[in-house]
C-alpha positions in Angstrom: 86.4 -89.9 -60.0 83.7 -88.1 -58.4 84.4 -85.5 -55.5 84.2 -87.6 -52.3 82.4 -84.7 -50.6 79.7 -84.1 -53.6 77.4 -87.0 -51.9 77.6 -85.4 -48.4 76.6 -82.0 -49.5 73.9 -83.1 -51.6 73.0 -84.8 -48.1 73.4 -81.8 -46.4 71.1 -80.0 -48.4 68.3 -82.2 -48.2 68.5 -82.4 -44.8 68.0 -78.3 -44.5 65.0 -79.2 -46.3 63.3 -81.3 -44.4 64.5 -79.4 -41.8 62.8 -76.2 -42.9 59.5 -78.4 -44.0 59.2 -80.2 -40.7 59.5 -76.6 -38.8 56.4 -75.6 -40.8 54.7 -79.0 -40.1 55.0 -79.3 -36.7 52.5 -75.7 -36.9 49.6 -77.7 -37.2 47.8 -78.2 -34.1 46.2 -81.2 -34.4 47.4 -83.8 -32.2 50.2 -86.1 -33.0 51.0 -90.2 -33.3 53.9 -92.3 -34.1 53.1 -95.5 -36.7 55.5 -97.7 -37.5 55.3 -98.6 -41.3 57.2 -101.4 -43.3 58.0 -100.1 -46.7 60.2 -101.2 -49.7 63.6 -99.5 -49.9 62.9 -98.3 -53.0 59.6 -96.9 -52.4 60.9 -95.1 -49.2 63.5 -93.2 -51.8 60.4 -92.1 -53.6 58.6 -90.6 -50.9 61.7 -89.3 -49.5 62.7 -87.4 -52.8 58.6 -86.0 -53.1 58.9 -84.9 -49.7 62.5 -82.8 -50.6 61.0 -81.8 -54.2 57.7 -80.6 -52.1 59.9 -78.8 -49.6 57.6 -81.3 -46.6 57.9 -84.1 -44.7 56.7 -87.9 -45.5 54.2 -87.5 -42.6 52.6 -84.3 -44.8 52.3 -86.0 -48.0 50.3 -89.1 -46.3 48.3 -87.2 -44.4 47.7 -85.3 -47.3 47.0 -88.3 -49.4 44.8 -89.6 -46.7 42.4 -85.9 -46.6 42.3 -86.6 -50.6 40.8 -90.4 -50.4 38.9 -90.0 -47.2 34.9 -89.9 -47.5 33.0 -87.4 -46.3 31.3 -89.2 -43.7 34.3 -90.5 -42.1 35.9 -87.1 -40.8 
């Protein structure tokens, strides 16, 4: 049987993560928007565990992916 608290700190650590990613994010002076997004579960895992691999935040890895696939003339 696994130790009941193993999950929790795993948990825990991510979160300092993101918490330490978002801190640097938020640096960025651009102006800010909430969107709402529907995603699958499981693909809301995999940008969650990029975002903790990358030491970011969701919002930095599509904003990132947007700057990559945007043309030039639509800055």
């Amino acid at each position: 049987m696994a130790n009941m608290f193993e999950k929790y700190a795993v948990d825990c650590e991510t979160e300092r993560k993101i918490e330490k990613a978002v801190v640097v994010d938020t640096m960025v002076d651009e102006k800010r928007t909430t969107l709402s997004l529907s995603l699958t579960v499981s693909d809301k895992k995999v940008l969650k565990m990029m975002a903790v691999e990358r030491e970011t935040t969701i919002a930095a890895i599509i904003h990132e992916w947007i700057q990559e696939h945007i043309k030039e003339g639509d800055r």
